[in-house]
Backbone as a printed PyTorch tensor [residue, N CA C, xyz], in Angstrom:
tensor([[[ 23.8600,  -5.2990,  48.8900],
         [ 24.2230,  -5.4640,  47.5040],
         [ 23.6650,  -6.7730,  46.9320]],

        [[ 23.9910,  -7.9730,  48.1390],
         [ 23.8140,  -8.8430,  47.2130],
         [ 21.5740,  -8.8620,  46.9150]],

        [[ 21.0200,  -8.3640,  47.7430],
         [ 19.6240,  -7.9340,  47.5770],
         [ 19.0590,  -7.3860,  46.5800]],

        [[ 20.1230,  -6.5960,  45.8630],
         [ 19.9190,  -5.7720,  44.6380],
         [ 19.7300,  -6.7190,  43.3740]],

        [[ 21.1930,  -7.3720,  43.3070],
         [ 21.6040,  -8.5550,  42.6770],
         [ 20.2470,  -9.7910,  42.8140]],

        [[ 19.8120,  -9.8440,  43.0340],
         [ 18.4590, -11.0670,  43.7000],
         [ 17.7760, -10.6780,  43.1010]],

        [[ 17.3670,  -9.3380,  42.9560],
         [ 15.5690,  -8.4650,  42.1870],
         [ 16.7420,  -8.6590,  41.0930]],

        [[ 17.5490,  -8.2940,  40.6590],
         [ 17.9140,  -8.1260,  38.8470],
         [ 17.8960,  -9.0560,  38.2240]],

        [[ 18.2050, -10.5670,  39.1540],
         [ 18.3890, -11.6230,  38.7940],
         [ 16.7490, -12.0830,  38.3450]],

        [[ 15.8110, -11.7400,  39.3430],
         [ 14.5340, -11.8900,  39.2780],
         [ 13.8540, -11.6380,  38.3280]],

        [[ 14.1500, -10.2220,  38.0800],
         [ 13.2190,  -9.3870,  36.5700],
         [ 14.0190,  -9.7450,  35.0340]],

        [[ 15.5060, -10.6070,  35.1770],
         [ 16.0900, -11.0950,  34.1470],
         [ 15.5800, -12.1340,  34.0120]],

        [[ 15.0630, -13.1790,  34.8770],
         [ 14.6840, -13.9930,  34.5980],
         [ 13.4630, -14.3690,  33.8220]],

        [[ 12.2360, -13.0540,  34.6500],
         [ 10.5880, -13.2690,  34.3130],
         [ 11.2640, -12.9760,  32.4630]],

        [[ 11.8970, -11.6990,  32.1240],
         [ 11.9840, -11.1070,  30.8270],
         [ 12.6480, -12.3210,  29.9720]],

        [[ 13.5930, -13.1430,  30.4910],
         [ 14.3880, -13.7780,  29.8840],
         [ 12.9300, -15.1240,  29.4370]],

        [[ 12.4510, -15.9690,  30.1010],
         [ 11.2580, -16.7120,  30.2580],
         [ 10.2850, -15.9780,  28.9690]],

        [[  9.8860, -15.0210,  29.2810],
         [  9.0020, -14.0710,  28.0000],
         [  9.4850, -14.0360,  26.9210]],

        [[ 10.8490, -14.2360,  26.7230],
         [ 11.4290, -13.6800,  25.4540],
         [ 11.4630, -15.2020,  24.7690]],

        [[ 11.8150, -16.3460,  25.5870],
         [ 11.8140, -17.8110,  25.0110],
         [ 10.7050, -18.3750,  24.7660]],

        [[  9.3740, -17.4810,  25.2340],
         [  7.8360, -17.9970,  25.2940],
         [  7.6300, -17.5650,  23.5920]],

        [[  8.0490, -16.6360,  23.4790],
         [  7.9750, -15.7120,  22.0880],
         [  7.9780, -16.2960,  21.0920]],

        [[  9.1920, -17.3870,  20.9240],
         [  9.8810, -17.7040,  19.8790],
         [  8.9560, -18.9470,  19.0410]],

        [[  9.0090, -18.9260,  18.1020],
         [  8.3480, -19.5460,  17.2280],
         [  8.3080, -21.2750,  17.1310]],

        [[  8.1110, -22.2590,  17.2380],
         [  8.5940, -23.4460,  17.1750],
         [  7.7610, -24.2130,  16.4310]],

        [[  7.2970, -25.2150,  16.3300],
         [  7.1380, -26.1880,  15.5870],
         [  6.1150, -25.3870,  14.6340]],

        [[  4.9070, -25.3720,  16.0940],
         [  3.3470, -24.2450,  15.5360],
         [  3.8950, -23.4810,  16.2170]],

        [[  2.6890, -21.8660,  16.0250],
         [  3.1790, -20.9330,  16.0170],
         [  3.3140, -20.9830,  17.9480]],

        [[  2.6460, -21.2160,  18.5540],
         [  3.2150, -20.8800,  19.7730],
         [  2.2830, -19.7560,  20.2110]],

        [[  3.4020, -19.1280,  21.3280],
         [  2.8020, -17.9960,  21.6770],
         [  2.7940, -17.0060,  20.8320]],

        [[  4.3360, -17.0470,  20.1020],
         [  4.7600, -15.8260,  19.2440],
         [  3.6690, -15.4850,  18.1960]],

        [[  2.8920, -16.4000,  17.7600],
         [  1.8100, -15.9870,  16.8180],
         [  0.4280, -15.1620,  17.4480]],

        [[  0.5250, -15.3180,  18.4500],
         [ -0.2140, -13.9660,  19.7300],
         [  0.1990, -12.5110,  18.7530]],

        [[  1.2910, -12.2880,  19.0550],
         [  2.0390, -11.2350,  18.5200],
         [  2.2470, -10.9140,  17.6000]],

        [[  2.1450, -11.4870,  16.5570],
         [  2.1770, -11.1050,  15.2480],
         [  3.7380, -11.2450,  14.9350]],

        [[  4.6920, -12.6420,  15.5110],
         [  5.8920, -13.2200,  14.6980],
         [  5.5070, -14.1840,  13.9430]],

        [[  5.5200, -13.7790,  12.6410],
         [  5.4800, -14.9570,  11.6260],
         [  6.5750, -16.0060,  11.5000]],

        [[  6.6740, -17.3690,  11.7670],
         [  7.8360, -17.9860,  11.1910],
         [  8.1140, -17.4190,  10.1000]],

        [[  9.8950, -17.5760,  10.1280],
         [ 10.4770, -17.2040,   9.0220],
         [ 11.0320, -17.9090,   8.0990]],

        [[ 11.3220, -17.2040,   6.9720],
         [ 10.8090, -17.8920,   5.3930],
         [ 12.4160, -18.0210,   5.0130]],

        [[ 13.8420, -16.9970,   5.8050],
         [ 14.6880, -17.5200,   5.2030],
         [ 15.2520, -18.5360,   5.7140]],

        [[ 16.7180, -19.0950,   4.8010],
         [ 17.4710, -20.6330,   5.0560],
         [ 17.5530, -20.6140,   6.7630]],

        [[ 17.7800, -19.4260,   7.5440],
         [ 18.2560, -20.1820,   8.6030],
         [ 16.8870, -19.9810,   9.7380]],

        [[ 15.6350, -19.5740,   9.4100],
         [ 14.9170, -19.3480,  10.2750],
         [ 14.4040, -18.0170,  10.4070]],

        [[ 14.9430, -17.1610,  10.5890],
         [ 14.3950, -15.9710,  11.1950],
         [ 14.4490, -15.2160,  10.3090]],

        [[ 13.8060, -14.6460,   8.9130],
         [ 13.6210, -14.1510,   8.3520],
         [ 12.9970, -12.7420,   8.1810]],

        [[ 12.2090, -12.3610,   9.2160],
         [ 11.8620, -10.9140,   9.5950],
         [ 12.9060, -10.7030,  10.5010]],

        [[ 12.6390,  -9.0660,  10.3780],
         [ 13.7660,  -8.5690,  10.6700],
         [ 13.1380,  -8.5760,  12.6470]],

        [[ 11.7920,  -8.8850,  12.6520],
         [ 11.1130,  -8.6400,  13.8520],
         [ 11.9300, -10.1870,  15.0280]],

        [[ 11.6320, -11.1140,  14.1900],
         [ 12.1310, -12.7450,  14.8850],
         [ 13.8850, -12.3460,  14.7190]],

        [[ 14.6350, -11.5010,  14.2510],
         [ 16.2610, -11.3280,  14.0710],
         [ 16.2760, -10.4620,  15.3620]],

        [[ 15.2900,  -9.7530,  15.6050],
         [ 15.8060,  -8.9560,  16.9740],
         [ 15.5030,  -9.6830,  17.7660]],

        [[ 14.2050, -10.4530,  18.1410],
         [ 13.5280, -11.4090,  18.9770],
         [ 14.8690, -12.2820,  19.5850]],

        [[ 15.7720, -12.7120,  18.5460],
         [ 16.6100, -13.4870,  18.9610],
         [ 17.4700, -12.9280,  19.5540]],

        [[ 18.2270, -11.7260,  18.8800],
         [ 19.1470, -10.6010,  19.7860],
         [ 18.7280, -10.2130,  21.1040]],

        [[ 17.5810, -10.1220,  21.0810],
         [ 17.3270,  -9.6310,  22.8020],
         [ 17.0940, -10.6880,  23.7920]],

        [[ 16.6690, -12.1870,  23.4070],
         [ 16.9860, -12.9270,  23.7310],
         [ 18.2690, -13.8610,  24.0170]],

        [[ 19.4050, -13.4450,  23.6460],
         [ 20.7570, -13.9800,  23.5540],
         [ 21.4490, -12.9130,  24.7610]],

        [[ 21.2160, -11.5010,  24.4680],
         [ 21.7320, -10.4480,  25.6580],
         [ 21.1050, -10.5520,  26.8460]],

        [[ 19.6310, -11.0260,  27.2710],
         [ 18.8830, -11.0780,  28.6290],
         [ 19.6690, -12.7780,  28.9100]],

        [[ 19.9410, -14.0520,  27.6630],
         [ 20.8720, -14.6840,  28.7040],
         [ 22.1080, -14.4080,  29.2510]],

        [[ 22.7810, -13.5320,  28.3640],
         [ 24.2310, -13.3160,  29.0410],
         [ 24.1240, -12.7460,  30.3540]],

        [[ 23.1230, -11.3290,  29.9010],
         [ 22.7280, -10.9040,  31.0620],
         [ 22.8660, -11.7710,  32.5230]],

        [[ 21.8090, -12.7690,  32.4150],
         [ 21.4790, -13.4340,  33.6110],
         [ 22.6800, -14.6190,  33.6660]],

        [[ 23.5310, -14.9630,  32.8830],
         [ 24.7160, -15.6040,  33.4570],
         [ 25.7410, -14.8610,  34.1460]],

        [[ 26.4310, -13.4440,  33.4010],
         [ 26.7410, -12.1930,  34.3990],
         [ 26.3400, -12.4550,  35.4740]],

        [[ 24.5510, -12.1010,  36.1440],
         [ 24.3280, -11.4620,  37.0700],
         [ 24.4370, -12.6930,  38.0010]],

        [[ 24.5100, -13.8850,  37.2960],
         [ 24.5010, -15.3170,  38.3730],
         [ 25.5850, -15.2390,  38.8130]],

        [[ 27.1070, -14.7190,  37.7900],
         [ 28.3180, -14.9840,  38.2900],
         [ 28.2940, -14.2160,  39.5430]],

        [[ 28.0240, -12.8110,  39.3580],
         [ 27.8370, -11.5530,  40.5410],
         [ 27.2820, -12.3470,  41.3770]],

        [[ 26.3760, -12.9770,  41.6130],
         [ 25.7020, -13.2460,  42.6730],
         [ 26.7900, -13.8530,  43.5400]],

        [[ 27.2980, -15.1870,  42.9990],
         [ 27.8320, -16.1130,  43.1740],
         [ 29.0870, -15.4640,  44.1770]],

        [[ 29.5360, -14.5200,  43.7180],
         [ 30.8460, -14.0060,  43.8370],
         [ 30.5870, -13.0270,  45.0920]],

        [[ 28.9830, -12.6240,  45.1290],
         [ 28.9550, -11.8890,  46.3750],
         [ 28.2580, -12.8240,  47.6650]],

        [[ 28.0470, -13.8890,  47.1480],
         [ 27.5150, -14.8070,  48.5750],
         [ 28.4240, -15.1910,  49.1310]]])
């Protein structure tokens, strides 16, 4: 089990890493690879594309704090 837990933790991590590479910052970054434009409203993320960017980035960390607790709990 806890082996299983190790690869999920693994492929949460590479995805979780990708998803923070994404994000837009000062210049465009990587995210301008992709076609995320910084966004134009008050709080930042103004496409609806950088509003999910962030959602799936916020669930792959919970994700990987979950799967750390699991780990933790099965070592």
């Amino acid at each position: 089990m806890d082996a299983v837990l190790a690869v999920i933790q693994l492929i949460i991590s590479v995805v979780l890493i990708f998803l923070v590479l994404l994000h837009s910052g000062k210049d465009a970054g990587l995210s301008g690879a992709f076609g995320v434009a910084p966004g134009s409203g008050p709080f930042g993320g103004g496409s609806l594309l950088e509003r999910n960017l962030d959602r799936w980035t916020i669930a792959f960390g919970i994700l990987f704090f979950v799967n750390a607790l699991l780990l933790l709990k099965v070592l």
